[in-house]
C-alpha positions as a Markdown table, in Angstrom:
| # | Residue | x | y | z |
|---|---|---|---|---|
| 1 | Unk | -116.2 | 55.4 | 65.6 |
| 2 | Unk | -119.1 | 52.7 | 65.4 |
| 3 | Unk | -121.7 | 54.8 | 63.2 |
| 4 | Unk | -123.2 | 52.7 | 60.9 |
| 5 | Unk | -121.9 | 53.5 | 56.8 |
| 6 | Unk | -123.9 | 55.3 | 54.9 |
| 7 | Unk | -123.6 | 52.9 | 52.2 |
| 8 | Unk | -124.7 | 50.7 | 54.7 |
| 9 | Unk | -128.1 | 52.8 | 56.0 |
| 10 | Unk | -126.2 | 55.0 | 58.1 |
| 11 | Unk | -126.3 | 58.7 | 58.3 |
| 12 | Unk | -123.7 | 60.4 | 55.5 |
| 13 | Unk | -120.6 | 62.3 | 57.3 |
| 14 | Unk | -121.4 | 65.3 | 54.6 |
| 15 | Unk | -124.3 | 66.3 | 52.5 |
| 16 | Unk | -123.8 | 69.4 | 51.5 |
| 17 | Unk | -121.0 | 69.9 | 48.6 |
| 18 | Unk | -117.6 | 70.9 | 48.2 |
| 19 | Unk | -116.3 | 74.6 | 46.9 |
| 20 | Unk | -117.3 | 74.1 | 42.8 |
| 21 | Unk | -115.2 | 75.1 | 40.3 |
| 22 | Unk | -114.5 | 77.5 | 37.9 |
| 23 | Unk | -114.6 | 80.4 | 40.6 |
| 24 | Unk | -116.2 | 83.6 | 38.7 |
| 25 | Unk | -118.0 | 86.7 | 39.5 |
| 26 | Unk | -118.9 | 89.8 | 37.9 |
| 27 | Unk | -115.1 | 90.6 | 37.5 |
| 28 | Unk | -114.6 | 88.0 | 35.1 |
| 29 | Unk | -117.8 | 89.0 | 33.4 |
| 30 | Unk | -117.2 | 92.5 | 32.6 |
| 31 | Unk | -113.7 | 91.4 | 31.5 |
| 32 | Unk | -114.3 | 89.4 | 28.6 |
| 33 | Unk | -117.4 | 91.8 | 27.6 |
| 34 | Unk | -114.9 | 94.2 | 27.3 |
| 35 | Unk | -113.0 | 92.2 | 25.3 |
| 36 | Unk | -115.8 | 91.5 | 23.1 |
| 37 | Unk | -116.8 | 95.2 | 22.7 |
| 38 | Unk | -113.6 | 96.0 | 21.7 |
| 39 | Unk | -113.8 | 93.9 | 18.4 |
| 40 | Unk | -110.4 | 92.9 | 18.5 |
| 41 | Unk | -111.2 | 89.2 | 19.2 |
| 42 | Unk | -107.7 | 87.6 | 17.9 |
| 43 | Unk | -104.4 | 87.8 | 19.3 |
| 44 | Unk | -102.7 | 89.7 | 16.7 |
| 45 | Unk | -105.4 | 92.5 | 17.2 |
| 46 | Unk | -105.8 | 92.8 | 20.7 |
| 47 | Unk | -104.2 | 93.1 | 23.7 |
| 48 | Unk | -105.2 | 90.8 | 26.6 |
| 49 | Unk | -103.3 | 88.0 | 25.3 |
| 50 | Unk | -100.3 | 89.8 | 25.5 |
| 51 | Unk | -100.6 | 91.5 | 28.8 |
| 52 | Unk | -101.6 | 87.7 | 29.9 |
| 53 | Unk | -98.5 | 86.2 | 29.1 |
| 54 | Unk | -96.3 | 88.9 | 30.6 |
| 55 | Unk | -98.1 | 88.4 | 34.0 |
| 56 | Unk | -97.9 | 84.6 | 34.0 |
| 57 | Unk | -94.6 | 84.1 | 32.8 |
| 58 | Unk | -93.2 | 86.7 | 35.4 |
| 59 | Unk | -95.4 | 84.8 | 38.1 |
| 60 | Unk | -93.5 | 81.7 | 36.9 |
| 61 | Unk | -89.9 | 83.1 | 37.0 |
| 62 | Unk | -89.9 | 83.2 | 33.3 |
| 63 | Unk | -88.8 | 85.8 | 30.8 |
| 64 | Unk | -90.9 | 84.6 | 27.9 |
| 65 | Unk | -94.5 | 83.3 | 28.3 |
| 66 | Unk | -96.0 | 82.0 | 24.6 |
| 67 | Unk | -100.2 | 81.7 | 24.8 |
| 68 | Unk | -100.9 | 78.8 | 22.7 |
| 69 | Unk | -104.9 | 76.6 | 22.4 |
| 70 | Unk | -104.1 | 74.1 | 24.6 |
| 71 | Unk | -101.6 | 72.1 | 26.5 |
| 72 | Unk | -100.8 | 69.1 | 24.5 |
| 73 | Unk | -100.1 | 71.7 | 21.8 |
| 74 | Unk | -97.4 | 74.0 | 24.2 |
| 75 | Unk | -95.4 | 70.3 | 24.4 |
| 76 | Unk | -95.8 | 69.7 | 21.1 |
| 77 | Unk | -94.3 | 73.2 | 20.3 |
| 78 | Unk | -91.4 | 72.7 | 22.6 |
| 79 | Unk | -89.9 | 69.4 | 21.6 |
| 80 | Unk | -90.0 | 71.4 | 18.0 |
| 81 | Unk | -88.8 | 74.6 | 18.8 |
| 82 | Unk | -86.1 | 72.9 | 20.6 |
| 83 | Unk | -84.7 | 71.3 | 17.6 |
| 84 | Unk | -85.1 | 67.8 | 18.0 |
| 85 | Unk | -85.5 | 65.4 | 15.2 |
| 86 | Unk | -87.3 | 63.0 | 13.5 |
| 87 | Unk | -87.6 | 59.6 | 15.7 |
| 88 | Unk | -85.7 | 61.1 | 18.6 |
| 89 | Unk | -86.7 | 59.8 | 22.0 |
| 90 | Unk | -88.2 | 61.4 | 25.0 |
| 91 | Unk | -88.6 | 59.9 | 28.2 |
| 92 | Unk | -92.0 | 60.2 | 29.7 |
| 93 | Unk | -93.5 | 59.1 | 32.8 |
| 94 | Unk | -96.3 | 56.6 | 32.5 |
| 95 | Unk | -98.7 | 57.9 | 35.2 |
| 96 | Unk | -100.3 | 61.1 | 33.1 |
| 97 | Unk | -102.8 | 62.2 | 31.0 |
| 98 | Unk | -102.0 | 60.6 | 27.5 |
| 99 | Unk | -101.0 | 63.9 | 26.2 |
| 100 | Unk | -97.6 | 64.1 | 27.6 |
| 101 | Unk | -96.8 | 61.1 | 25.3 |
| 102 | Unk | -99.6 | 61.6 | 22.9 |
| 103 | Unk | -97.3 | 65.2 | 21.9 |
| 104 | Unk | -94.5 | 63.2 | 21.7 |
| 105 | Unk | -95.8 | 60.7 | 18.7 |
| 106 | Unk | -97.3 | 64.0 | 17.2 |
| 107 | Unk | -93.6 | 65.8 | 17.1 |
| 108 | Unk | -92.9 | 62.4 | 15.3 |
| 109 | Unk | -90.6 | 61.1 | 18.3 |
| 110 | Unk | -90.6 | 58.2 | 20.4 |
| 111 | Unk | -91.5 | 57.9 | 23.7 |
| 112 | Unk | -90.0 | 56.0 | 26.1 |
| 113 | Unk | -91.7 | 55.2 | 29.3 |
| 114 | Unk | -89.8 | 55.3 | 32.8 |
| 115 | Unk | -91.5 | 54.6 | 35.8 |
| 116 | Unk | -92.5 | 57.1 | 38.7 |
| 117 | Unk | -91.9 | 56.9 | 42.3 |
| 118 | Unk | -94.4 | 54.9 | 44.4 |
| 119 | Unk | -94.8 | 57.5 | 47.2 |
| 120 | Unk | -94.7 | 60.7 | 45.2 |
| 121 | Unk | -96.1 | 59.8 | 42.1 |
| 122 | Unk | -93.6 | 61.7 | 40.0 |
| 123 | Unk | -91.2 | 60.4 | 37.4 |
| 124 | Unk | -88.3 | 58.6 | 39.6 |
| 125 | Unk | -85.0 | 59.7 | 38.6 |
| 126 | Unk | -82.9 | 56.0 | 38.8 |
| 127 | Unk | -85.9 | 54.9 | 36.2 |
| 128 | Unk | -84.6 | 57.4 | 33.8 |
| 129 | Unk | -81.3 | 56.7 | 33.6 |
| 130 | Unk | -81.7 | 53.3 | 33.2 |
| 131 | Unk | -84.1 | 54.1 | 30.1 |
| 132 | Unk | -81.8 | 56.4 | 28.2 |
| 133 | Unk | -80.2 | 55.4 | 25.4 |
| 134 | Unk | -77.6 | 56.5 | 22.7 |
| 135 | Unk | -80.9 | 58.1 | 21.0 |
| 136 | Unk | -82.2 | 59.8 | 24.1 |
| 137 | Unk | -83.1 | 64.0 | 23.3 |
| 138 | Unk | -85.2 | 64.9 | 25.7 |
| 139 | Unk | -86.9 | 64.1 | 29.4 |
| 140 | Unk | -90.4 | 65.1 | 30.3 |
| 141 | Unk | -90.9 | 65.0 | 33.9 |
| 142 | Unk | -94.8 | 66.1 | 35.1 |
| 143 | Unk | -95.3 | 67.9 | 38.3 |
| 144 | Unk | -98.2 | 65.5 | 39.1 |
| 145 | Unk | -101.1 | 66.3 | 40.7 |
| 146 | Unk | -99.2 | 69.5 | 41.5 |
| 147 | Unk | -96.5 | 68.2 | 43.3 |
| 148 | Unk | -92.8 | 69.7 | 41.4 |
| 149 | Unk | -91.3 | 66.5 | 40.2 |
| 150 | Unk | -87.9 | 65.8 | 41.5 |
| 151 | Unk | -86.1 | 68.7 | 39.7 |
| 152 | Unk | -82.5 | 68.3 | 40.9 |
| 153 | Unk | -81.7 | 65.2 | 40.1 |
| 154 | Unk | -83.7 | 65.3 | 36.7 |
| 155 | Unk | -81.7 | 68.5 | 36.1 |
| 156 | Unk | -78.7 | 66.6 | 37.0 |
| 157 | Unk | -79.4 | 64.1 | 34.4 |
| 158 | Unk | -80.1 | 66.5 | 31.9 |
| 159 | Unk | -77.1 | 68.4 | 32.0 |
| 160 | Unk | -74.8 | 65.2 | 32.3 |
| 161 | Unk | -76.0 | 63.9 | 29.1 |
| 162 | Unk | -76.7 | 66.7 | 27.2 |
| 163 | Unk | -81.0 | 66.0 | 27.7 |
| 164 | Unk | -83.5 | 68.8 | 27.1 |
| 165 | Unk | -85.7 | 68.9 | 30.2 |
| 166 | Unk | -89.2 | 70.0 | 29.5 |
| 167 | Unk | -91.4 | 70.7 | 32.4 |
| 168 | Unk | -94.7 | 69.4 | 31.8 |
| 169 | Unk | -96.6 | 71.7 | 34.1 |
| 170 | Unk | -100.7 | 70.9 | 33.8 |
| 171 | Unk | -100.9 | 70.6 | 37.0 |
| 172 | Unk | -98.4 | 73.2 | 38.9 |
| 173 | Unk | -99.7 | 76.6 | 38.1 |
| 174 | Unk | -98.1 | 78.7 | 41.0 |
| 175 | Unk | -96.2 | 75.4 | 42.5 |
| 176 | Unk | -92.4 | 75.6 | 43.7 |
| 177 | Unk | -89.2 | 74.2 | 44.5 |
| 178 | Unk | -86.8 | 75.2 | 46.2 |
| 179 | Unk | -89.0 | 78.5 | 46.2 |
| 180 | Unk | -88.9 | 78.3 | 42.3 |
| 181 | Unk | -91.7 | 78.2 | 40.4 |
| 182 | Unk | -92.8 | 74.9 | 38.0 |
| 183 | Unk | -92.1 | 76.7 | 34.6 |
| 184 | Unk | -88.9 | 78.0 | 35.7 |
| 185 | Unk | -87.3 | 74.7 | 36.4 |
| 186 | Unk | -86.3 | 73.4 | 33.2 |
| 187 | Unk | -85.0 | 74.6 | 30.1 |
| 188 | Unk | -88.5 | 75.3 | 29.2 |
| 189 | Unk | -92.0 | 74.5 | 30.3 |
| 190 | Unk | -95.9 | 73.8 | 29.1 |
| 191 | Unk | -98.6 | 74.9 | 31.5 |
| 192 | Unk | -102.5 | 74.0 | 30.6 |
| 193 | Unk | -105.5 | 75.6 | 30.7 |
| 194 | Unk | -108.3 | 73.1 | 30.5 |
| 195 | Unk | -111.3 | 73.7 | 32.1 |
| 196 | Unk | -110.4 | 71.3 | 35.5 |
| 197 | Unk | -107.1 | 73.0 | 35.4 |
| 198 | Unk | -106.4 | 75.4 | 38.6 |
| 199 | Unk | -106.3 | 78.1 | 36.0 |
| 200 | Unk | -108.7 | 77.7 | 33.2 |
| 201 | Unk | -110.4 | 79.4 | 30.2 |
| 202 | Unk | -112.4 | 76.3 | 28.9 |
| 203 | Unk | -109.4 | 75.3 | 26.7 |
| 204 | Unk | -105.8 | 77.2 | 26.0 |
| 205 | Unk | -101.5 | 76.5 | 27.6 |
| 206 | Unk | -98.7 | 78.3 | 27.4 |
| 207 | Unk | -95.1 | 77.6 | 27.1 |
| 208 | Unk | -92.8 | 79.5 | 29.6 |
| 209 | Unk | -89.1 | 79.5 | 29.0 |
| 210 | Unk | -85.9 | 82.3 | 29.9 |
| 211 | Unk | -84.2 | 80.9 | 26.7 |
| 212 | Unk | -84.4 | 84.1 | 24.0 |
| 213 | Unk | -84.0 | 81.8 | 20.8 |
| 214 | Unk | -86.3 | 79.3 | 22.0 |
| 215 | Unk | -88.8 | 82.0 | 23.1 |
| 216 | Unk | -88.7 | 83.0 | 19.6 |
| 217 | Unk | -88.7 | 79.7 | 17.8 |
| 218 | Unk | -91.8 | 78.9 | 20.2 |
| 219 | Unk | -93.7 | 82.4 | 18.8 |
| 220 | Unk | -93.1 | 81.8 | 15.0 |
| 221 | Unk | -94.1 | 78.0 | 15.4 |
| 222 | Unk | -97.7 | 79.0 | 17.0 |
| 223 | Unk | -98.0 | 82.0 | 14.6 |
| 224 | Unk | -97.4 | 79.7 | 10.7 |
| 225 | Unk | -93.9 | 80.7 | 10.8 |
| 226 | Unk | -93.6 | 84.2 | 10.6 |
| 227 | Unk | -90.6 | 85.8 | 12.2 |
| 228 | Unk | -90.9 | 89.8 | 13.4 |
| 229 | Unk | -88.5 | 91.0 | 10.8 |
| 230 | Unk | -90.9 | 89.5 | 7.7 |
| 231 | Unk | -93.3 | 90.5 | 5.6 |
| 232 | Unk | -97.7 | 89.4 | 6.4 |
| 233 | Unk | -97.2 | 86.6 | 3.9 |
| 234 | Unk | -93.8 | 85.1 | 4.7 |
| 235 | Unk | -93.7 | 81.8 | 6.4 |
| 236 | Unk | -90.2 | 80.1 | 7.4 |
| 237 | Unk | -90.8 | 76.8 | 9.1 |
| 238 | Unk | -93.8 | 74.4 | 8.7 |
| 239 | Unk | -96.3 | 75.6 | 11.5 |
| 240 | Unk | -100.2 | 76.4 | 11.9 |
| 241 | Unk | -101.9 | 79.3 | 13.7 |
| 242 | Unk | -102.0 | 78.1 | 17.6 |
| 243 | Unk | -102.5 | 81.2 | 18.6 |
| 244 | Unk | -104.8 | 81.9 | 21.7 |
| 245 | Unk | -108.0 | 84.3 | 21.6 |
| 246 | Unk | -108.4 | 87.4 | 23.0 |
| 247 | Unk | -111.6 | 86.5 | 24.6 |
| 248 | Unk | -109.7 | 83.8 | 26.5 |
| 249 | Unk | -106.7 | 86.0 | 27.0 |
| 250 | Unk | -109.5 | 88.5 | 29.2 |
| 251 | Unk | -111.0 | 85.4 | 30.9 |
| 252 | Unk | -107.4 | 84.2 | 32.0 |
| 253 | Unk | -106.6 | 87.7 | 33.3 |
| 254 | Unk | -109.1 | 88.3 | 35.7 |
| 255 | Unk | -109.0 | 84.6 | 36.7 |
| 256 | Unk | -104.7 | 85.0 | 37.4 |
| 257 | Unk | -105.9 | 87.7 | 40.1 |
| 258 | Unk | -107.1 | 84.4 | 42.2 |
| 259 | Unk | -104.4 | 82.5 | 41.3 |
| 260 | Unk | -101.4 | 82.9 | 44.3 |
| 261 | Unk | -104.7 | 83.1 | 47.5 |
| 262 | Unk | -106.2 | 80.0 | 45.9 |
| 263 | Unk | -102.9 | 78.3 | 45.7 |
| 264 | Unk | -102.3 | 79.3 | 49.0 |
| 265 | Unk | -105.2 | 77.9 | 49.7 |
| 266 | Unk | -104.9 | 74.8 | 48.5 |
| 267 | Unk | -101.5 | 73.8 | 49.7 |
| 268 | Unk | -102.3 | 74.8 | 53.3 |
| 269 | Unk | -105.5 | 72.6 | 53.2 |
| 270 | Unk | -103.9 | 70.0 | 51.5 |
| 271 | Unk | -100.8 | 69.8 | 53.4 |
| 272 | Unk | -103.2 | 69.6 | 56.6 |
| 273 | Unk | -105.1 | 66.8 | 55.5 |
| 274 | Unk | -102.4 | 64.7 | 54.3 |
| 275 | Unk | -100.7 | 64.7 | 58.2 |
| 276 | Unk | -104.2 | 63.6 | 59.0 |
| 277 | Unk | -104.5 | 61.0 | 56.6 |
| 278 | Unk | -101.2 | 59.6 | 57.1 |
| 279 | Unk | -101.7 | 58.2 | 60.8 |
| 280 | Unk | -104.6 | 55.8 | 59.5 |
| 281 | Unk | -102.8 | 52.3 | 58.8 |
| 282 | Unk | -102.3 | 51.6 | 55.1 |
| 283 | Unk | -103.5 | 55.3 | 53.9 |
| 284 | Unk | -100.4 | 56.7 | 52.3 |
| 285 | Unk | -100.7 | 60.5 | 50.8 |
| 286 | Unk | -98.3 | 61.2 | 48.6 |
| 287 | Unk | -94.9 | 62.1 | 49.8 |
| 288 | Unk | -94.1 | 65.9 | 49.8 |
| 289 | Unk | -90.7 | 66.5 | 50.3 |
| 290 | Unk | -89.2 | 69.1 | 51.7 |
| 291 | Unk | -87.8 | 71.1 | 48.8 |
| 292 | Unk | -91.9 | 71.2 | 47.6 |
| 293 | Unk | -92.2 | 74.4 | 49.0 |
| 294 | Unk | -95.8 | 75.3 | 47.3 |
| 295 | Unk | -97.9 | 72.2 | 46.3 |
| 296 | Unk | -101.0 | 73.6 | 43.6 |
| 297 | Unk | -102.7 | 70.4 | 44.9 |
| 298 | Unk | -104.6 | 70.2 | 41.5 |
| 299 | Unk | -105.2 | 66.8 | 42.6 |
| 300 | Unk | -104.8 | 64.8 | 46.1 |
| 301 | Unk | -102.8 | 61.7 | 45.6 |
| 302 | Unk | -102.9 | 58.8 | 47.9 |
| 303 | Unk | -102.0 | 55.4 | 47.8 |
| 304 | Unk | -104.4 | 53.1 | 49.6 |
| 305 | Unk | -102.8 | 49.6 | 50.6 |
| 306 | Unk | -105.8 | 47.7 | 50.7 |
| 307 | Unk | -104.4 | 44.2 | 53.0 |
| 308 | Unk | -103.4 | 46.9 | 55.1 |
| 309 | Unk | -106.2 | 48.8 | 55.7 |
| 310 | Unk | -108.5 | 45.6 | 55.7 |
| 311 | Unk | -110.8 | 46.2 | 52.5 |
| 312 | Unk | -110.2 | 46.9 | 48.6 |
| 313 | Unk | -109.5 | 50.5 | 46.9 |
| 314 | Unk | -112.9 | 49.7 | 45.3 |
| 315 | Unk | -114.7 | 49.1 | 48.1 |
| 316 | Unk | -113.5 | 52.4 | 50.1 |
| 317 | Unk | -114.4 | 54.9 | 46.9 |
| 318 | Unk | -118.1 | 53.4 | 46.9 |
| 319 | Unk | -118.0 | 54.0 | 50.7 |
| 320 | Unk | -116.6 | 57.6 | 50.3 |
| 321 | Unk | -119.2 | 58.7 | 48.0 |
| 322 | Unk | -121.8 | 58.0 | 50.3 |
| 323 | Unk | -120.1 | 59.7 | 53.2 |
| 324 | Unk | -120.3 | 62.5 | 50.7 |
| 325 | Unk | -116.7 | 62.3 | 49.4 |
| 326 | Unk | -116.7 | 62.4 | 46.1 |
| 327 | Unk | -113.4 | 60.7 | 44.7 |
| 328 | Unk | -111.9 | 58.5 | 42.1 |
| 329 | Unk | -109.6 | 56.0 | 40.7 |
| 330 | Unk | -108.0 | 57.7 | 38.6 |
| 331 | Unk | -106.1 | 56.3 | 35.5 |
| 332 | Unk | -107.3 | 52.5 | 35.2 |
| 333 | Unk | -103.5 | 51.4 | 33.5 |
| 334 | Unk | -100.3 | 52.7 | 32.6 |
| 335 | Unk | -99.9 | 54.9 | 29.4 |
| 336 | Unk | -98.3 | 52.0 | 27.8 |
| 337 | Unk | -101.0 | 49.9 | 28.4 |
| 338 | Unk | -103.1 | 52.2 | 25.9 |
| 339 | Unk | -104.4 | 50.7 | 22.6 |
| 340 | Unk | -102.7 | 53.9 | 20.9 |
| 341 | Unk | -99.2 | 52.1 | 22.1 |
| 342 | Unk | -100.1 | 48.7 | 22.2 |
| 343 | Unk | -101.4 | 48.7 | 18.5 |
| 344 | Unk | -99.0 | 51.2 | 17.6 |
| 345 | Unk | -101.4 | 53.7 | 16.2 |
| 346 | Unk | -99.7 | 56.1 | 15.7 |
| 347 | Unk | -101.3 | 57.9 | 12.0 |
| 348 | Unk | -98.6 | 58.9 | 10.1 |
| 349 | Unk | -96.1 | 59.5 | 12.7 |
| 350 | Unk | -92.8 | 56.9 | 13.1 |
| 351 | Unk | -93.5 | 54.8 | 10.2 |
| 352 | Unk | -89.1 | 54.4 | 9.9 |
| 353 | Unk | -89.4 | 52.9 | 13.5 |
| 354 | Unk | -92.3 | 51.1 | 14.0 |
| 355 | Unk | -91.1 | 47.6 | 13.6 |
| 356 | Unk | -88.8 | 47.9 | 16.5 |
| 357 | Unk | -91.4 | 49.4 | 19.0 |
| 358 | Unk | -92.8 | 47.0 | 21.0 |
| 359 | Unk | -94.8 | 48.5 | 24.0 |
| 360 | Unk | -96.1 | 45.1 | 24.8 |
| 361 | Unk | -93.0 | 44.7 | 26.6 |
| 362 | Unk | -92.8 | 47.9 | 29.0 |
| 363 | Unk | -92.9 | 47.7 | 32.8 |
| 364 | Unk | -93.8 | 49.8 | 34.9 |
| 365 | Unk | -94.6 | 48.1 | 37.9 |
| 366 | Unk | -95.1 | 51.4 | 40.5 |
| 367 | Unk | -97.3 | 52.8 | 37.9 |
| 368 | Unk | -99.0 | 49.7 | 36.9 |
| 369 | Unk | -99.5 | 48.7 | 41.0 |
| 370 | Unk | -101.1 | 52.4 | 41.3 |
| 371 | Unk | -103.3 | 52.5 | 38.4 |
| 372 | Unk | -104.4 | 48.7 | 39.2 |
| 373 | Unk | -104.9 | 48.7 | 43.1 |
| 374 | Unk | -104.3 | 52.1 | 45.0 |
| 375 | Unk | -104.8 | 55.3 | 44.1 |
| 376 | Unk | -107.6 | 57.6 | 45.1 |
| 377 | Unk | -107.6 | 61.2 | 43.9 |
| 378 | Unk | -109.4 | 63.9 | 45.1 |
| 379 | Unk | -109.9 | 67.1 | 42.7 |
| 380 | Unk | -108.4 | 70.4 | 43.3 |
| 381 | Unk | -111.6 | 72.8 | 44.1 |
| 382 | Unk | -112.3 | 70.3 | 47.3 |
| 383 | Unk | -109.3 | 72.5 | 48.6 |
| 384 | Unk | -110.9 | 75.4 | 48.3 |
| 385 | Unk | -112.9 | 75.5 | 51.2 |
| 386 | Unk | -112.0 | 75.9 | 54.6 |
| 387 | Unk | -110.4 | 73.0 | 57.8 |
| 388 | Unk | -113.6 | 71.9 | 58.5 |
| 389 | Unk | -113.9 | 70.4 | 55.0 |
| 390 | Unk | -110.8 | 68.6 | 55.2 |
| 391 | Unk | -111.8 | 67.1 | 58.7 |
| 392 | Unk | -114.9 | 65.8 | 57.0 |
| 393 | Unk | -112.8 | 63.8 | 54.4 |
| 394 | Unk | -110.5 | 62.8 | 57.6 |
| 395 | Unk | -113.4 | 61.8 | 59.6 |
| 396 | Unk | -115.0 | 60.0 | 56.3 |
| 397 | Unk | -112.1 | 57.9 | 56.5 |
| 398 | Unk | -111.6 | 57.4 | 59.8 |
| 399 | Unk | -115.7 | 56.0 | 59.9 |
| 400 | Unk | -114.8 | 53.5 | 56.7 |
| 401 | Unk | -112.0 | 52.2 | 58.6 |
| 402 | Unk | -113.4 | 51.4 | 62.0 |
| 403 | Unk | -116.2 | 49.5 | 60.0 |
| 404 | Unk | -114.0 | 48.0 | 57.3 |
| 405 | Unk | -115.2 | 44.2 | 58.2 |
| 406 | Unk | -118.9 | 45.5 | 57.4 |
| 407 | Unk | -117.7 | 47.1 | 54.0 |
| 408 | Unk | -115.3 | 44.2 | 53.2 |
| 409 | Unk | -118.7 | 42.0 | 53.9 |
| 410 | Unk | -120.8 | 44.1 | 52.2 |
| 411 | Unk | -118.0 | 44.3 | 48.8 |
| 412 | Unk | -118.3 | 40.3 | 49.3 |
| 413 | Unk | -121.8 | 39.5 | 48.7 |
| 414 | Unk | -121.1 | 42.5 | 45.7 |
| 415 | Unk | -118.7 | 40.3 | 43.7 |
């Protein structure tokens, strides 16, 4: 393919866009009016909120499904309800939104960073055993992207040593392994529902768990403390009302009615581009193995090697955009690398421990090497659409590469 780049005068591969996102129609609509007319507009008063977490936590193999405002909330929640204490540490990965961790400091424990693997992005087993230590409570493993982290061997680890594992789900809604859905996998799980997320109400999560007493725990801590056998004005753990509203209860389920085509959708288009992707030299999507048997493809994770494939990450984004691809970079540095670690800012959470944390001193090179050089993401509602979508990104590609001495030129004279 010789045609000139369109960052380069040529004609664009696409110019009209990509499937938008949120998906609604009059369904949706007439859903939350109803909800509205009703005048029951909290979730003690209504009923949406309830029916919604029947039907998601059933959806996720899950007996127990707890609504809460938002995801870094449903973690936070968890690591409580759970029992852990006071300065306790969590491993985390260090490729994710800075809520996995950010929960962590706000449960007043400590997290501890292990690093993911380089091909699926997902915390890397080996990595976590080598970080636990004699104060070690609890992993977090994140499904990024969409991708079901590497449940067996986490699991493994978790029941060796006596390790709560808490799914951090943001990104999995309807993903599986092994033909079990993310939510299901660990003792208990958070799922998010932030307006990008594949299921969204503008803001809101939910905890999933088939554990009775945490299930319970979990409801008084989102509702100040009350317990189903007290009195209105009886409160028996320090809490706060994280409750979700009934108007986003409606919203989230008429939206659920998409959820298992659109997932379908996404995996089978994202699955399709990636054995596309892979047979260009030094384009690397990330690794699905086989126990992955749904991917939610919230995001599409590559790896770009740039010696390999003759020209910078940087240069191929700008390139993609003008093809018509929109794209990015994703995270620009490790969680670790953060000023909220590196300065230890942490309000007044760990104040007993702060002297001996020293988050300077992490490494995380497979994160750090991402973040730095190599991944591209592409968001989840690009997968809506239909093959011919996913050849235009393929074909996108293919164009940057045959003229990667022009855009390596081009990046020159740039710098």
């Amino acid at each position: 393919m010789t045609t000139s780049l369109a960052l380069l005068g040529g004609m664009p591969i696409r110019s009209h866009p990509f499937s938008s996102w949120p998906v609604f129609d009059a369904t949706d609509e007439q859903r939350v009016l109803s909800a509205v007319r009703s005048g029951k507009w909290g979730r003690l008063d209504g009923e949406e909120v309830a029916q919604f977490e029947q039907h998601f936590a059933q959806m996720h193999g899950c007996k127990h499904g707890v609504a809460v405002v938002n995801g870094t909330v449903s973690l936070r929640l968890a690591l409580l309800a759970a029992g852990l204490e006071a300065e306790d540490e969590v491993i985390v990965p260090p490729y994710t939104f800075y809520a996995t961790a950010a929960a962590v400091v706000e449960a007043n424990m400590v997290p501890v960073f292990a690093d993911i693997d380089l091909d699926s992005f997902n915390l890397c087993p080996d990595a976590v055993r080598a970080a636990i230590t004699p104060r070690t409570r609890a992993i977090i493993p994140v499904h990024f992207a969409g991708q079901p982290a590497e449940m067996d061997a986490i699991n493994q680890i978790g029941h060796e040593r006596d390790l709560l594992v808490l799914e951090d789900a943001a990104h999995a809604h309807g993903a599986q392994w092994r033909d079990t859905p993310a939510g299901s996998l660990g003792k208990i799980a958070s799922f998010s529902f932030q307006s990008s997320k594949n299921l969204a109400s503008g803001e809101g999560g939910i905890i999933t768990t088939n554990d009775d007493q945490l299930a319970d725990q979990c409801r008084s801590l989102h509702n100040c403390g009350r317990i189903p056998t007290g009195v209105w004005y009886e409160h028996h753990t320090i809490s706060a009302n994280y409750r979700l509203s009934e108007l986003q209860g409606a919203l989230l389920n008429s939206q659920l009615e998409r959820l298992d085509e659109q997932t379908d959708i996404r995996d089978a288009n994202g699955r399709y581009l990636a054995e596309k992707l892979r047979q260009l030299p030094g384009v690397y999507p990330q690794r699905i193995p086989a126990e992955c048997t749904r991917h939610s493809f919230h995001l599409f994770m590559m790896r770009l090697d740039g010696q390999a494939f003759g020209v910078s990450r940087a240069a191929v984004i700008s390139a993609l955009h003008a093809e018509g691809i929109p794209c990015s970079a994703g995270y620009g540095y490790s969680l670790y690398h953060q000023p909220l670690f590196r300065n230890k800012a942490f309000g007044p959470y760990l104040h007993n421990v702060r002297d001996r944390l020293d988050y300077s001193q992490v490494r995380c090179p497979n994160s750090d090497l991402i973040c730095r050089e190599q991944a591209i993401w592409l968001g989840q509602s690009m997968f809506l659409g239909n093959r011919d979508d996913m050849d235009d990104i393929v074909r996108a590609f293919e164009k940057i590469h045959s003229n990667r001495h022009q855009l390596a030129a081009w990046s020159t004279q740039r710098a």
